[in-house]
C-alpha positions in Angstrom: 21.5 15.6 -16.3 18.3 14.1 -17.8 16.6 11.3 -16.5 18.3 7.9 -17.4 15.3 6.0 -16.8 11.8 6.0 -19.0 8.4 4.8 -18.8 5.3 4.4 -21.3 2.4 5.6 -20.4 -1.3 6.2 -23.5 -1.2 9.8 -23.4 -1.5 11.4 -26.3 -0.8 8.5 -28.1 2.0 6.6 -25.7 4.4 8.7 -23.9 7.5 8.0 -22.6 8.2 9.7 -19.2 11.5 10.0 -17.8 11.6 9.9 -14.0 13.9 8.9 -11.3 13.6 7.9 -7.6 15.9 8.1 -4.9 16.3 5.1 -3.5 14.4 1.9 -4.5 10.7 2.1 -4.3 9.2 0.9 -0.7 5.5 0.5 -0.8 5.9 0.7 3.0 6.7 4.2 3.1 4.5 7.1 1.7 5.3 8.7 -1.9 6.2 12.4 -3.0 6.3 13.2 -6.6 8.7 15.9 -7.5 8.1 18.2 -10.7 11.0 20.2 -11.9 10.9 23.6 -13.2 11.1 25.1 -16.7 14.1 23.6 -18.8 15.5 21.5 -16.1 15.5 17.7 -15.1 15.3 15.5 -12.7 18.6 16.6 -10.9 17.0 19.7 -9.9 16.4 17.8 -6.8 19.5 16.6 -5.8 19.6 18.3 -2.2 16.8 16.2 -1.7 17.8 12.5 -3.3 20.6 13.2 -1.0 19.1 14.2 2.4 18.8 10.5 4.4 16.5 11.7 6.7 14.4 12.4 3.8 14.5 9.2 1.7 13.9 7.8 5.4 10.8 9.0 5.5 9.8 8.8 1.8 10.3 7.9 -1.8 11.3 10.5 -3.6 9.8 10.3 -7.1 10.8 13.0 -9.6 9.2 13.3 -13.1 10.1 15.3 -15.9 6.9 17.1 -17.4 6.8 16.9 -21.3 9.5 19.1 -23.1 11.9 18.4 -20.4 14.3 15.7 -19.9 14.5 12.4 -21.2 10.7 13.1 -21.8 8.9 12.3 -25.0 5.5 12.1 -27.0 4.4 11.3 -30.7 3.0 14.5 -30.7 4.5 17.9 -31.3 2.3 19.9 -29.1 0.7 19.8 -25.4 -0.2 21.5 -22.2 0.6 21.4 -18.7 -2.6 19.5 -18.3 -1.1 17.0 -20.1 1.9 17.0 -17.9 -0.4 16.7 -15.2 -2.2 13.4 -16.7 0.9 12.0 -17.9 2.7 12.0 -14.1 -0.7 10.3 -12.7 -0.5 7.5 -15.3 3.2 6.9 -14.4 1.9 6.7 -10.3 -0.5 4.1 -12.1 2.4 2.5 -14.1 4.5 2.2 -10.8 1.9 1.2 -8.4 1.8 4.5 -6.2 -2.1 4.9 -5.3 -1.6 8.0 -3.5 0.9 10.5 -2.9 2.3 13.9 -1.9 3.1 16.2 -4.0 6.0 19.2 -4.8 6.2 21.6 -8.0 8.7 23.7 -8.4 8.1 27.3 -10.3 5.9 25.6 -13.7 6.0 21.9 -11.3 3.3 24.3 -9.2 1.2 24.6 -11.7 1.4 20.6 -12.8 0.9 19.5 -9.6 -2.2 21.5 -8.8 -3.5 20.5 -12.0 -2.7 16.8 -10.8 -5.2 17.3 -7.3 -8.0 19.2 -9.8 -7.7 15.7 -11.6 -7.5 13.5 -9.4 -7.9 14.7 -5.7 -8.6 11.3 -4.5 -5.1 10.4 -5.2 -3.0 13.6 -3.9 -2.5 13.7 -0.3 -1.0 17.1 0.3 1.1 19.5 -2.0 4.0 21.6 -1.7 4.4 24.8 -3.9 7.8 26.5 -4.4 8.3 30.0 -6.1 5.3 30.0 -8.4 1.6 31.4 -8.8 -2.1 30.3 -9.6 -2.4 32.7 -12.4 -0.8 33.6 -15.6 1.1 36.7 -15.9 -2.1 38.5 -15.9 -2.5 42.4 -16.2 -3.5 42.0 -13.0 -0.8 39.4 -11.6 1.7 42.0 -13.3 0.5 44.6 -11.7 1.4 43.3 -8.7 5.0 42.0 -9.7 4.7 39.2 -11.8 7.4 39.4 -14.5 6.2 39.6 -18.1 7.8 36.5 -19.8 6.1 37.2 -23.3 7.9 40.7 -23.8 11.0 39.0 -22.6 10.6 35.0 -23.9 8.7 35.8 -26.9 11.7 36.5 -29.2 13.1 33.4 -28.7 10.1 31.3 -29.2 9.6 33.3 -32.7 13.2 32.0 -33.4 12.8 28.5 -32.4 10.2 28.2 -35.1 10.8 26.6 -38.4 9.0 25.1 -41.3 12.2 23.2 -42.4 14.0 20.4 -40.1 17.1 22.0 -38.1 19.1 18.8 -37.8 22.3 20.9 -36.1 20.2 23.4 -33.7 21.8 23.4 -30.1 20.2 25.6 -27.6 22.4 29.0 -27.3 24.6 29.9 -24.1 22.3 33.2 -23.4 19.1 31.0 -23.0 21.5 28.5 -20.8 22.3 31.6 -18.8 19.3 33.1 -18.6 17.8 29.5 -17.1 20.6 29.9 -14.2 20.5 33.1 -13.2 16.8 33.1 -12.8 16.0 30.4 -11.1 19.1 30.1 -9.1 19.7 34.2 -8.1 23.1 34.7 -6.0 23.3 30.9 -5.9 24.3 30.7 -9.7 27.7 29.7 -9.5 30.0 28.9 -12.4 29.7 25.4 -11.7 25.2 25.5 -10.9 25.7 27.5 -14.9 28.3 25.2 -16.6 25.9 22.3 -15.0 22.7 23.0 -15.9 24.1 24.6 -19.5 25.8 21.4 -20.2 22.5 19.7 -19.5 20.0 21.8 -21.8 22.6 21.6 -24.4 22.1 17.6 -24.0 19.0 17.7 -24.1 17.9 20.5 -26.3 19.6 19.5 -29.8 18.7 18.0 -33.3 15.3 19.2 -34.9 13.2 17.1 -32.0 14.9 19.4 -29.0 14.6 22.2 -31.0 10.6 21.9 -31.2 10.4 20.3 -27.5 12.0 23.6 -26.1 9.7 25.8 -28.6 6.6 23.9 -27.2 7.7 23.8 -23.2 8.2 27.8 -24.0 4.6 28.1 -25.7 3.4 26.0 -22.5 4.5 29.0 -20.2 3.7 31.9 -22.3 0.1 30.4 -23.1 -0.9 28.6 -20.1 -3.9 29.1 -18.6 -4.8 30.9 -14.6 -6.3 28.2 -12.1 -7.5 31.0 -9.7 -11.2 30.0 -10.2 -10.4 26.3 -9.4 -8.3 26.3 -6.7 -10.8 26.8 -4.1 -11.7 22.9 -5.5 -8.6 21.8 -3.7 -9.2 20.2 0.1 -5.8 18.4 0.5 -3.2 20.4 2.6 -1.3 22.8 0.9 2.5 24.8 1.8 3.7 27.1 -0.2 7.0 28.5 0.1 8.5 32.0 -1.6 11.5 33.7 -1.6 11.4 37.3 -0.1 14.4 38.9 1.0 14.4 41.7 3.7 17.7 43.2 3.0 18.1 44.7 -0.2 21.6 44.4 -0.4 20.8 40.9 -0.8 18.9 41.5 -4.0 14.9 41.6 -4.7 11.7 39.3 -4.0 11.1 36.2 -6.1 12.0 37.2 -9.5 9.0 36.2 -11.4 6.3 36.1 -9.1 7.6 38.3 -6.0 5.7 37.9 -2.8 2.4 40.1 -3.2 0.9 37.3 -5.5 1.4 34.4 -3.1 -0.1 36.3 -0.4 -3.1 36.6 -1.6 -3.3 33.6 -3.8 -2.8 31.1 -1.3 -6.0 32.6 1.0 -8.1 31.0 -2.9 -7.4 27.8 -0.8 -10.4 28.4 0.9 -11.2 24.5 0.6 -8.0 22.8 2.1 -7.7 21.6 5.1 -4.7 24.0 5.5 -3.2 26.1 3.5 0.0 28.0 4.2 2.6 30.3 2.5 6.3 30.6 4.4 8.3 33.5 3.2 12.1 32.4 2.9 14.4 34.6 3.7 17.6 34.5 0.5 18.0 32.1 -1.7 16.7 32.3 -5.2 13.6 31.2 -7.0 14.5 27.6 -7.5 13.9 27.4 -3.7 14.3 23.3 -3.0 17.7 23.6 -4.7 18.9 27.5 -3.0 17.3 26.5 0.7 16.9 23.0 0.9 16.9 23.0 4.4 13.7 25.0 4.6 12.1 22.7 1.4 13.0 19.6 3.1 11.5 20.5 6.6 8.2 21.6 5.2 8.4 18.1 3.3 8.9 16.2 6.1 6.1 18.4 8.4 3.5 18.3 5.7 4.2 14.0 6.1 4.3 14.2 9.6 0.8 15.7 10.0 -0.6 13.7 7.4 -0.2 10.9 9.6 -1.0 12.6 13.1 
């Protein structure tokens, strides 16, 4: 489910961020901040709030990007720059000065946003199933999906001049949020979870335009291929490419020809890899923890070697 815990922070005018962390904050032990992926919540990292060896090491700080969760601004409309502002003020809220970072799918592009801001203040990041560009001619040339020809229509009807008190987000979108990000790992239980949870959270006239603008957010965004090569903290990025195709394809979206050469734009980190994962599903921290979690602990581990 959503977050059950909220913060205020000024952006745009005061808003209030829902996060949660794993275990009880220890400004002993070195942060990661966690940034879900399009239309779900904090709970998308689960496997990790409940991997001990992890929460050893670390506090686990997951934040829900505006339009998502128990999130919430003043203002209709804003970016994933904004997102990116908004989780370093609620560092500044909580007291974390520094700290790792891990995006999952859009959390990729927030938290590279967040070192281009601030890259005093992010010690290393961890991508998962995403890319540096928007779905580019180019980008799609090279198997990037094409979210417009297949999103637009549902932005168009999430649009209305008139309040929609009783909107509730439909079961195909629900689906649709499942089966991508989850691929063979979508059980009934991952879809009757995650639909009972957007159907929580996307309802009433305010979900209705938080969903529309979190959608406009993906389908407008902006490429950050000239500006990675600003980045000099450590950077792992991790992407789903299966070898068998009995098993099904690459990473959906963003397949594995895009990563490749995307992650050699890093050409100012102090090390910048990309790990192809064998299965799983685009969602990667919640299909192949195990993988996630390790590159987690290794990027912490060198940090302090």
């Amino acid at each position: 489910m959503a977050a059950t815990e909220t913060i205020t922070v000024p952006h745009l005018g005061g808003i209030s961020a829902g996060y949660a962390f794993a275990t009880p904050y220890d400004a002993a032990k070195p942060t990661c901040v966690l940034i879900n992926s399009m239309c779900t919540t904090v709970s998308l990292y689960k496997p990790q709030f409940a991997n001990t060896e992890l929460t050893d090491a670390v506090n686990l700080l997951a934040i829900e990007p505006l339009g998502h969760g128990a999130t919430s601004c003043p203002t209709e409309h804003f970016t994933y720059w904004d997102s990116a502002i908004m989780a370093l003020q609620v560092m500044d809220k909580l007291g974390i000065k520094k700290a790792f970072t891990l995006g999952t799918s859009q959390g990729g592009w927030i938290v590279v946003r967040m070192v281009l801001l601030a890259p005093e203040r992010i010690l290393g990041l961890i991508l998962l199933g995403t890319s540096m560009d928007y779905e580019s001619s180019d980008s799609r040339s090279k198997g990037a999906w094409d979210p417009k020809t297949l999103l637009a229509p549902f932005y168009e009807k999430w649009c209305s001049i008139t309040p929609t008190p009783d909107f509730v987000v439909d079961d195909v979108w629900c689906g649709m949020v499942g089966s991508l990000g989850f691929g063979t790992g979508a059980t009934a239980e991952v879809i009757q979870f995650w639909t009972e949870t957007l159907k929580s959270v996307y309802t009433g006239d305010e979900g209705r335009k938080k969903l529309k603008v979190a959608l406009a957010c993906l389908l407008e965004r902006d490429g950050l291929l000239l500006r990675v090569r600003d980045v000099v903290c450590p950077v792992h990025w991790l992407q789903v490419s299966f070898k068998s195709m009995a098993a099904g394809t690459e990473d959906a979206p963003f397949g594995t020809t895009i990563p490749a050469e995307q992650i050699k734009l890093f050409t100012s980190s102090k090390e910048a890899t990309l790990t192809l994962v064998e299965g799983g599903g685009h969602y990667l921290n919640a299909t192949n923890p195990k993988e996630v979690n390790a590159a987690l602990l290794q990027l912490i581990s060198n940090y302090k070697a």
